[in-house]
Residue, then its C-alpha position, 0 to 999 in steps of 0.5 A: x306540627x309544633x307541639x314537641x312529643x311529650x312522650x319521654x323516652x330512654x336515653x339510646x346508647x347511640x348517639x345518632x337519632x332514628x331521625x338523622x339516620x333516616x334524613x341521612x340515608x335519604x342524603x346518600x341515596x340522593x347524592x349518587x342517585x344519577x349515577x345508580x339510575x344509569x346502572x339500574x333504571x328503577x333508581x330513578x325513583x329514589x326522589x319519590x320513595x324518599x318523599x314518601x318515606x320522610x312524609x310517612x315518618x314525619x306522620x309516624x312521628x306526629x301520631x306518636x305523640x298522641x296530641x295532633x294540634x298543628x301551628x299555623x305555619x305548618x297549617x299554611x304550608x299543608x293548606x298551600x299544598x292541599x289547595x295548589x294539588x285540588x285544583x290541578x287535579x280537578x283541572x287534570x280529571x275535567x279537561x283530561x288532556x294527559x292520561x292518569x299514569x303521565x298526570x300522577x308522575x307530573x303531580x309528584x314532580x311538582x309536589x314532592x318538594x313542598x311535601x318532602x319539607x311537610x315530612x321533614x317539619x314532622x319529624x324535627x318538632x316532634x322527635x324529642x331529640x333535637x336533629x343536628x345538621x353535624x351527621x349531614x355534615x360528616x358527608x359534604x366534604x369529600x362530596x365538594x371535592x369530588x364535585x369540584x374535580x367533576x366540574x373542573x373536567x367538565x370544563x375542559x370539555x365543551x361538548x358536555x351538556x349544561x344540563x349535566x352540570x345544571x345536575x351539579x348546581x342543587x348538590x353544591x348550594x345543598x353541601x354549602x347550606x349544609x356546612x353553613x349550618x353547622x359552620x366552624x372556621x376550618x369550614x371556610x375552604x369548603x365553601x370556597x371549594x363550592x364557590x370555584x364549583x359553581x364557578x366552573x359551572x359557567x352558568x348564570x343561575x350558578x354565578x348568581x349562587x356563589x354571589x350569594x353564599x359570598x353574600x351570607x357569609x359576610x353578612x350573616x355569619x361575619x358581621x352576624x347581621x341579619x339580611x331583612x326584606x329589603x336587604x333580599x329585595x337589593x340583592x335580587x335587583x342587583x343579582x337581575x342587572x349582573x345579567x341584564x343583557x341575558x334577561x333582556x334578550x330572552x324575555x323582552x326581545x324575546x317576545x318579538x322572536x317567539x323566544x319558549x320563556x316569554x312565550x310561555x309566561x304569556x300563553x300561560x296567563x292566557x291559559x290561567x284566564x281562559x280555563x279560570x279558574x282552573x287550569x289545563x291539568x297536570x303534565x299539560x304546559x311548561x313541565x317535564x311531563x308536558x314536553x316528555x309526552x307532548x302536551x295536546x295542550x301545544x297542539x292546541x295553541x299551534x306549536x307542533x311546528x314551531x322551529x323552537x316549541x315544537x314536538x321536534x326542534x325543541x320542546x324542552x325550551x318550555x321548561x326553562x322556566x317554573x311560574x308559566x307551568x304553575x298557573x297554566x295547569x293548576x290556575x291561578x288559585x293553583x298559584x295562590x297555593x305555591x305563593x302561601x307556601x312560600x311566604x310561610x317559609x319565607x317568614x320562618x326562616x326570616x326570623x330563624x335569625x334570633x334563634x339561631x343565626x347558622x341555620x338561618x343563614x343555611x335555610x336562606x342560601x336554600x330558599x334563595x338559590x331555589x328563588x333564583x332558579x324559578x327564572x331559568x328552569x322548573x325549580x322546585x319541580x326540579x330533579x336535580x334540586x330537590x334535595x334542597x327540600x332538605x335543608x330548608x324542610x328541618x330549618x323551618x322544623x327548627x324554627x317551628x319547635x323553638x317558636x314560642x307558638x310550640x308550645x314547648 
């Protein structure tokens, strides 16, 4: 979707586009969606309208344009998507381990992120005004103080759940990309404020987010240097040793003890090689929706019992982590999908820099944060990270309609 709509048309009295609008309402809605769900149920499925509506807009807006050529990054991006979704669901509809309601749900939890950055793609390059990050903006500063506030009181309070704080963590790096992208000085105590909040959170993925954002913007938006492949390789070497003892005890040690995250990255190949080369389906293994209506794929292997994988003592384990889940259901070509999607927005976004380094620097705190998170939970089939869909979606638009490949 890179060539830019030709069609002209008469200039609004408004200074805010439809598309902002649209990108902005989906913003609020996400923000406060936690608490909306707790008084209405059905606001649980804020995440999934606001996946279709922005992929609907972003086709609405490509049709309109009546030229229906795409580049060859949003070509990958789609053909990971469309690859990673045939083989889950040919593994979902041969094997049929799951029924088709608990299939459906667990697909648009593991796709709704990468389809939500289609939709975003669509409508940055074809909306003839360029979408500006300043009217998200407007939205993120009393947000962060409210956030702060929050996590300060959770603090005090050790009963809390982490997974209430865990719910924090995408809001906070989503405000801080926000703000990078359109940075003015007077934006430096927002991000010290998202900086302590992560902090507060007092978990290591949130540690590893507030290093990277002191990272960004020291070296990008201070020095305006940009971090290259290398560079990202170092820092996520480095990042891996400030919590060595952690990694050590779950994945290596944790082998011998049966810890859920070795475990799954090991049955979960077996699995991927065994059903090679499709995999166990969708809401089968290492997902939300495999321990919500536990995965006949479990009793299979023998865990119902298990002390930490079992339907009782704490199946949800098996979701603290993302690769296992991929490769298991959808296979190892599944996996192929997700790795080119990846590496098609790893690329836009590297060489965001010498078109606009704010952005670059946003959509890299995005991409990176969500990197990180792959290790400890289901990251990109995430809730509470979705909304970084978001920034990441409209950078790679940028670079896609900015790119000499656009055509403009």
């Amino acid at each position: 979707m890179e060539e830019s709509c030709d069609v002209i048309k008469k200039q609004s009295k408004h200074k805010v586009s439809e598309s902002e609008i649209i990108i902005f309402v989906v913003v609020l809605l996400l923000t406060f969606q936690g608490l909306l769900e707790d008084i209405l149920p059905i606001f649980s499925f804020i995440d999934e309208c606001s996946t279709m509506l922005i992929l609907g807009y972003g086709i609405l807006r490509w049709v309109e344009c009546s030229r229906y050529r795409i580049s060859k990054y949003t070509f990958s991006i789609i053909f990971g998507v469309i690859l990673f979704s045939v083989f889950g669901w040919i593994s979902t509809l041969l094997y049929n381990y799951q029924g088709i309601k608990v299939s459906l749900n667990s697909y648009l939890l593991s796709c709704k992120f990468f389809i939500t950055i289609v939709g975003c793609i669509g409508i940055v390059v074809y909306d003839e005004k360029d979408l500006a990050f300043s009217c998200i903006k407007r939205m993120t500063r009393p947000i962060m103080i409210m956030v702060l506030v929050w996590q300060w009181i959770l603090s005090l309070l050790p009963i809390v759940n982490g997974i209430n704080r865990l719910s924090f963590g995408g809001l906070i790096v989503f405000c801080c990309s926000i703000i990078i992208a359109d940075y003015k000085k007077r934006d430096i105590l927002y991000l010290m404020i998202g900086i302590l909040a992560l902090i507060l959170q007092g978990l290591s993925k949130s540690y590893g987010a507030a290093l990277l954002i002191v990272i960004i913007y020291t070296w990008i938006l201070k020095f305006q240097k940009k971090i290259r492949l290398p560079g990202i390789v170092t820092a996520g070497i480095l990042s891996m040793l400030l919590v060595w003892d952690e990694i050590y005890y779950y994945y290596i040690e944790g082998i011998e003890r049966e810890f859920p995250r070795p475990m799954a990255f090991l049955k979960g190949a077996e699995i991927a090689n065994e059903y090679f080369p499709l995999g166990t389906g969708w809401g089968t293994f290492g997902t939300y929706y495999a321990v919500k209506v536990y995965s006949p794929v479990y009793i299979k292997l023998g865990w119902e019992n298990h002390s930490m994988l079992g339907r009782v003592n704490g199946p949800q384990f098996l979701m603290d982590t993302y690769w296992p889940g991929i490769y298991a259901e959808a296979g190892w070509i599944g996996l192929v999908g997700i790795i080119i999607i990846m590496g098609a927005l790893l690329f836009c976004i590297l060489n965001m820099f010498k078109f606009d380094k704010k952005i670059y620097a946003a959509s890299l705190l995005a991409y990176g944060f969500m990197f990180i998170t792959t290790i400890e939970s289901t990251s990109f089939a995430h809730p509470a990270y979705y909304i970084l869909s978001i920034p990441i979606g409209v950078s790679v638009g940028k670079y896609i309609k900015i790119n000499k490949d656009g055509k403009q």
